[in-house]
N, C-alpha and C positions, 0 to 999 in steps of 0.2 A: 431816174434811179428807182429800181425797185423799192419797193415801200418793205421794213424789217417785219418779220412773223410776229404773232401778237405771241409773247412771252406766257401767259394765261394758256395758252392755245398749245404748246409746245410744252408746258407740264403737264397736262394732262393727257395729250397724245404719251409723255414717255410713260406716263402711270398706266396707259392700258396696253401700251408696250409689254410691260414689263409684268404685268399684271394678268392679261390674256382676255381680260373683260369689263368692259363697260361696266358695269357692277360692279364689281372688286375695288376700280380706279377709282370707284364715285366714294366708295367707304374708306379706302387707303387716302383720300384727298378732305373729307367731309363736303364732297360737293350732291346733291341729289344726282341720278343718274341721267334723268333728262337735259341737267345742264353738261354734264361728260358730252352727250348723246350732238349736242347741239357746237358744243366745239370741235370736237372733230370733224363734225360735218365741214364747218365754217374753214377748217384749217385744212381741210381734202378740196373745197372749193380755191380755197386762195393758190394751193398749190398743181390746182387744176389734174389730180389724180387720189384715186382711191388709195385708202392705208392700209385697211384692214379686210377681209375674209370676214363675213358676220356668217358665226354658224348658229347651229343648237344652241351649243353649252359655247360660249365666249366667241372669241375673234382668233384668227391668224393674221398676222401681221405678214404683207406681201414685201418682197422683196426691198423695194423704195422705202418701206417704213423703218427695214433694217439698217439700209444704210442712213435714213435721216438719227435713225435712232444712234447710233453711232457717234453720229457726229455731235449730237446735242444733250445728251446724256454725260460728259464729263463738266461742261461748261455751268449746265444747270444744278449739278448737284454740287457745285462750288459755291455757286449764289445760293443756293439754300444753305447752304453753310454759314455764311456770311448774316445768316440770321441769328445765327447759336449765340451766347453767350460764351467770348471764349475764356471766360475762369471758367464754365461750370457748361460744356460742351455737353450736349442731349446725349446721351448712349441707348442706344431705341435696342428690345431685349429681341432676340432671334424667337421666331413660332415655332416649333419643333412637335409634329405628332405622329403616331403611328400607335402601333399595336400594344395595349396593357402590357400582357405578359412577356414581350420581346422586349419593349424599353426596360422591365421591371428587372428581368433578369440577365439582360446584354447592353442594351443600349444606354442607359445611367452611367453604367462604368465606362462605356468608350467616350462618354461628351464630358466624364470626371475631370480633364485637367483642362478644357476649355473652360468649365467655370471658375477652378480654381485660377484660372489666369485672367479673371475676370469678365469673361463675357456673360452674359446675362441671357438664361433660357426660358421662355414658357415653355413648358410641355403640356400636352394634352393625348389622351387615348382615344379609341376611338375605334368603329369598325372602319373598315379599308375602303368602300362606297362613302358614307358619308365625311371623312376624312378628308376624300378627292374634292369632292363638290365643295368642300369648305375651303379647300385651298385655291379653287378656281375662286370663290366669293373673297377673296384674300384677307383670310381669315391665320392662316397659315404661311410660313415662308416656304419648309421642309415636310414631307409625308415621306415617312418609312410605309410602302403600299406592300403588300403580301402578292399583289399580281402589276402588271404592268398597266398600266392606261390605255384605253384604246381612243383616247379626245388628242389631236393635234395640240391642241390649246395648252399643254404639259410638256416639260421633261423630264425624260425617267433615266436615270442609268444606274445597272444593275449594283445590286449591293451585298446581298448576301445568298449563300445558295443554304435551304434551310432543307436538313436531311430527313424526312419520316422514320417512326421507327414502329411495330410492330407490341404494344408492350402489355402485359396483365400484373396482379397483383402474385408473390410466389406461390400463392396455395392452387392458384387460377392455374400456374405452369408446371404447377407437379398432376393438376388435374389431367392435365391434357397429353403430357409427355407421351411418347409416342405417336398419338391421335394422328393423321392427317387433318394436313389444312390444307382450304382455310375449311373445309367440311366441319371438322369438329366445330368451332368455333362458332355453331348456328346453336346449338344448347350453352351456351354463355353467354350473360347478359353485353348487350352494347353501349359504349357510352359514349357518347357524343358531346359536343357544343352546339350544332345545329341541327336541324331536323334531316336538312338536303342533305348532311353528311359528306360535303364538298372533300374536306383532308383524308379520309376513310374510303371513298368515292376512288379516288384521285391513286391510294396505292393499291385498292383492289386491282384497278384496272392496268398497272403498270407491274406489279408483282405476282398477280394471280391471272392476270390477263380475263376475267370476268366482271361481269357486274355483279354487284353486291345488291340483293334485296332485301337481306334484314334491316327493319325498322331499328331505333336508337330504343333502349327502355329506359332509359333516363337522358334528360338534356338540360342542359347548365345554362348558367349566366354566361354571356360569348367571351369567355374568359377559361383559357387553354389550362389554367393552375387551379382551378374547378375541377377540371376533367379529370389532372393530376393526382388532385386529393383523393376524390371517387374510388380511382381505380388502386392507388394504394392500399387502401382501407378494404377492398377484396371486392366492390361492386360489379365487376366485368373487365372487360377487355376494349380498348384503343387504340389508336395512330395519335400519336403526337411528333411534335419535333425534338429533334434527339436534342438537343442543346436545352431545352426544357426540360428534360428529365436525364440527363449524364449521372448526376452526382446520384440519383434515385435509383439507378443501373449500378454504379460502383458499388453503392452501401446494400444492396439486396432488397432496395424496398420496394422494385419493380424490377419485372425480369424480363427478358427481349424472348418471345413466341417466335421470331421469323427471323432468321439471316438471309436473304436474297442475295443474290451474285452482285445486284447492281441495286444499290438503297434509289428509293425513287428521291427526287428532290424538287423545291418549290423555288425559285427566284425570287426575291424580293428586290424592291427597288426604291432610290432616294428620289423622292418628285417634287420637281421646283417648276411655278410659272415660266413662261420663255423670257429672254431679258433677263438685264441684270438687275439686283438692288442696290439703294441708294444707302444701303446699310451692310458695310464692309464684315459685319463680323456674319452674314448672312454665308458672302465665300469663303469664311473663313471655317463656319461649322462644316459647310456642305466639303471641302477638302477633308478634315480632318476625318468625319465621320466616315468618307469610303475609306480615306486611308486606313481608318482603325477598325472597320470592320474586315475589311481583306486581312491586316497583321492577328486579328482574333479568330477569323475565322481557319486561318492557317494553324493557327496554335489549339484548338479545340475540336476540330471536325477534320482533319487529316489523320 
């Protein structure tokens, strides 16, 4: 009779399962990573075949890992259960991060009655690189990411489509009325969050169909409601995202330069390790929030 899998050996396989990296598993477990390192090994020996994909950045779990993961993944997280205290059962908070200004001024209000209903959220900001990598060091459950992954080790699936818009302060748009663009728009100061001028970049080339060489003459903290301010107050002209500045467009405090036939737009995306978590309110955020971003984004940007 076969000799049973060491139990040791099969939690820590689901933790890089689900986790996507040696590192992550060894922090989500408090084991150092060379002992992660040394069980798997020990646990692809016993079962006389590889588990994982060792890339760069984590692991990909090969076929076989998915289905052992399957199968051993409900049974284990019942025995861990079975540890809890059941008056006074663990409730472990969901990591929830992505972008300052998106969470500040959309994402709060979609995860509003997940916490009134008790689930319990970290959040954290961040820019969308170091966000990622922290969520591979399983630091994070969820990353709202401004672009998509390009590391197998992730899954992304799309979440919100975020619209550009063209905007200045009004003294800026009574300046230029008439003017041709984006030509005029080279005697107006620019104003940025970054230097690369990625979002600016991004509708030159989709709107105007050129490259953009003006420099930024001012650049902010990587905080879009910076940019916001700036440009209100009459410092120049930006791209921002329309849903960042709607209510600033309604009341006159900023006024839209460009109508393009077709607004350029940016995909964001909700990114979770591969695998599931042993923490139910984990699928229970990651549902709600595409659902409530699709029902907001319907109601706001259509």
């Amino acid at each position: 009779m076969a000799e049973p899998l060491d139990l040791n050996q099969l939690r820590t396989f689901l933790a890089v399962h689900r986790s996507g990296s040696f590192t992550a598993a060894a922090h989500l477990l408090g084991l150092s990573q060379s002992t992660v390192t040394t069980q798997i090994r020990a646990l692809e020996t016993r079962l006389g075949r590889e588990l994982f994909e060792r890339r760069a950045r984590g692991v990909v779990p090969l076929p076989y890992a998915d289905d052992l993961a399957a199968q051993v993944a409900s049974p284990l997280d019942r025995l861990s259960g079975l540890s809890d205290d059941a008056d006074t059962p663990a409730v472990e908070p969901v990591h929830l991060a992505g972008p300052a200004e998106f969470l500040g001024a959309v994402g709060m209000g979609l995860v509003a009655p997940l916490i009134a209903a008790g689930v319990q959220l970290r959040v954290t900001t961040g820019l969308t690189d170091d966000l990622l990598d922290e969520l591979r060091a399983g630091r994070h459950d969820l990353v709202i990411s401004t672009r998509r992954p390009n590391s197998r080790g992730l899954v992304s699936e799309p979440f919100a489509d975020e619209e550009f818009v063209l905007v200045a302060a009004p003294l800026w748009a009574e300046r230029l009325k008439g003017a041709a663009l984006p030509a005029a728009l080279a005697d107006v100061p620019l104003i940025a969050y970054d230097a690369d001028l990625p979002i600016i970049r991004r509708y030159w080339r989709y709107v105007f169909n050129e490259r953009l060489t003006a420099p930024a003459q001012l650049t902010t903290i990587p905080d879009l409601r910076g940019i916001r301010t700036a440009v209100m107050a009459g410092a120049g002209w930006t791209v921002l995202p329309k849903y960042l500045c709607r209510a600033e467009l309604d009341n006159g405090a900023l006024t839209l330069l460009h109508e393009p036939d077709e607004a350029p737009l940016n995909t964001a995306y909700l990114v979770r390790r591969p695998g599931g978590s042993a923490n139910p309110h984990v699928a229970e955020v990651r549902h709600h929030l595409l659902a409530a971003a699709k029902a907001w984004w319907a109601d706001h940007e259509c």
